[in-house]
GUPATI-177099 format. One line per 8 residues: number of its first residue (from 1); for each residue x, y negated, z of N, C-alpha, C. Coordinates in pm, whole numbers, plus 50000, padded with zeros to 5 digits. Layout:
<pts>
NUM = X,Y,Z,X,Y,Z,X,Y,Z  ...
</pts>
This chain:
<pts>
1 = 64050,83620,55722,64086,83741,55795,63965,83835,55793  63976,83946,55739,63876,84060,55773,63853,84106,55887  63686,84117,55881,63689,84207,56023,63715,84348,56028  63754,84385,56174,63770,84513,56136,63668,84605,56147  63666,84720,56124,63550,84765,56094,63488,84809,56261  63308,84848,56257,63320,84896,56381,63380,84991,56428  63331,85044,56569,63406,85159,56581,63324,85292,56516  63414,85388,56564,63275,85533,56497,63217,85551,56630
9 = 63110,85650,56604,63026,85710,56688,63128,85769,56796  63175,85892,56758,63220,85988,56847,63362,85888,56891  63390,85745,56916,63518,85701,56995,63394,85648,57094  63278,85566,57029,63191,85486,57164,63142,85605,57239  63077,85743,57220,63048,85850,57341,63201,85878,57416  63339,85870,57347,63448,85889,57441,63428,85805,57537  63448,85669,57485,63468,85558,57593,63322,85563,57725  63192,85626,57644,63100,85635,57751,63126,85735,57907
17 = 63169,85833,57849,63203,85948,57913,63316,85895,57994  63411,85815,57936,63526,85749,58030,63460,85693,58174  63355,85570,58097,63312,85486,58199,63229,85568,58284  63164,85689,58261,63109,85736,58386,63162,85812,58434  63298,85900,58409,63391,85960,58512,63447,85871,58614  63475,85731,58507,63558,85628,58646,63469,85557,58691  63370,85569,58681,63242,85452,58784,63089,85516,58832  63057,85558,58717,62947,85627,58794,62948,85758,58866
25 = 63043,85829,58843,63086,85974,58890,63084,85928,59008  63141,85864,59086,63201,85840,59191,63089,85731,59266  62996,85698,59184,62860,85608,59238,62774,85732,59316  62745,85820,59205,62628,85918,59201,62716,85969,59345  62820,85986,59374,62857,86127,59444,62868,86008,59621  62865,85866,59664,62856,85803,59788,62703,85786,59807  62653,85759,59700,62479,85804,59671,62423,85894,59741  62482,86002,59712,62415,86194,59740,62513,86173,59899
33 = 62566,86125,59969,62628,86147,60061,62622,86062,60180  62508,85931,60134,62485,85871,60196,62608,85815,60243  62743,85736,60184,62829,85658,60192,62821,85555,60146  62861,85434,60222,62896,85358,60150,63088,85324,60070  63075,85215,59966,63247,85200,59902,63279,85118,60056  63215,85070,60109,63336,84998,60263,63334,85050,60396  63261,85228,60370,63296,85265,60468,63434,85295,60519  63481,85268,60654,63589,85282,60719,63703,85160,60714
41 = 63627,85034,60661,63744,84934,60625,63723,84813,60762  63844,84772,60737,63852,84670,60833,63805,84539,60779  63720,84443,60857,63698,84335,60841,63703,84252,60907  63747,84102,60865,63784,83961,60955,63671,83883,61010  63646,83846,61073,63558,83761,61152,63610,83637,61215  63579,83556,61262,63583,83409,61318,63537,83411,61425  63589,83355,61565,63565,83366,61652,63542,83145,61659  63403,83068,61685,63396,82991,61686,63439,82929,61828
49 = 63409,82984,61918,63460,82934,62010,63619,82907,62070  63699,82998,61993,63801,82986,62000,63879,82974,61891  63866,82909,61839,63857,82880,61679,63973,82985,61582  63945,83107,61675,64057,83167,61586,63988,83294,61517  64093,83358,61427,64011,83481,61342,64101,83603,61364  63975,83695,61429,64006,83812,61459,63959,83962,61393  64003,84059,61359,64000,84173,61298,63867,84259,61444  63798,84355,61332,63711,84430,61385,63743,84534,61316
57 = 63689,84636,61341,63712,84798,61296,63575,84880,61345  63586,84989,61280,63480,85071,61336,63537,85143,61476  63445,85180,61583,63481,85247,61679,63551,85383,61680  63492,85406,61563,63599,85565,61573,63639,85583,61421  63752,85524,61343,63811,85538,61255,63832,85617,61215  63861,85709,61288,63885,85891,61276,63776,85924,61182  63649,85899,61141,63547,85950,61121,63462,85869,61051  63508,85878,60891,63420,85733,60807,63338,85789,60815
65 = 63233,85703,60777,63066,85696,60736,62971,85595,60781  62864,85586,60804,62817,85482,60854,62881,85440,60933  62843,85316,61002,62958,85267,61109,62825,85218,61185  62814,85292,61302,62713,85227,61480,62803,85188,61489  62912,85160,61579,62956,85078,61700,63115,85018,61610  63087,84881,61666,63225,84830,61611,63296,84793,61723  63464,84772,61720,63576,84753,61818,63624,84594,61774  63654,84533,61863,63770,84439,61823,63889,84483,61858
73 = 63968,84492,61716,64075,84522,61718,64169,84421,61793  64295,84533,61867,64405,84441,61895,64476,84356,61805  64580,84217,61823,64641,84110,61786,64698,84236,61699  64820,84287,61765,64930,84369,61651,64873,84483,61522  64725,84534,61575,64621,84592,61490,64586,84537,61362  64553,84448,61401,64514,84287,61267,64632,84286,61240  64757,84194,61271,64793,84160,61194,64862,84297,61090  64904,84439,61105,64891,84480,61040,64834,84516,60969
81 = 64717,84503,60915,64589,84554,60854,64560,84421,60768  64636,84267,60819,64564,84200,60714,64717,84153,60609  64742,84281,60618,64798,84280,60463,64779,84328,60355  64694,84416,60377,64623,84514,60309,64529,84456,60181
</pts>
């Protein structure tokens, strides 16, 4: 079986230009904005003493970005959110 040949020049600068519209474009620009990719998301935690696992959130959802103060979310809160 032959190989096939490489590619040309001007398809590997397409595909470069691809990969930094869909990944670094969007790096450079939470970078310059001081965001993070998990600002505003919900996350699970473990409660050891009661051996069960409960959902947290940021305190004011309304308003991604860094996250100061976190909430424990309500039972019906979680369980919608951990379908996501």
């Amino acid at each position: 079986v032959p190989a096939s040949p490489p590619p040309r020049w001007a398809d590997r600068r397409i595909e470069d230009v691809r990969f930094a519209r869909r990944h670094l474009g969007p790096w450079i620009g939470r970078r310059l904005t001081g965001r993070s990719s998990g600002d505003g998301r919900w996350g699970a935690q473990f409660d050891a003493a009661t051996a069960s696992a409960f959902w947290i959130t940021p305190a004011d959802a309304s308003a991604p970005g860094p996250v100061t103060g976190w909430r424990r979310a309500a039972a019906e809160e979680g369980t919608d959110r951990g379908a996501r």
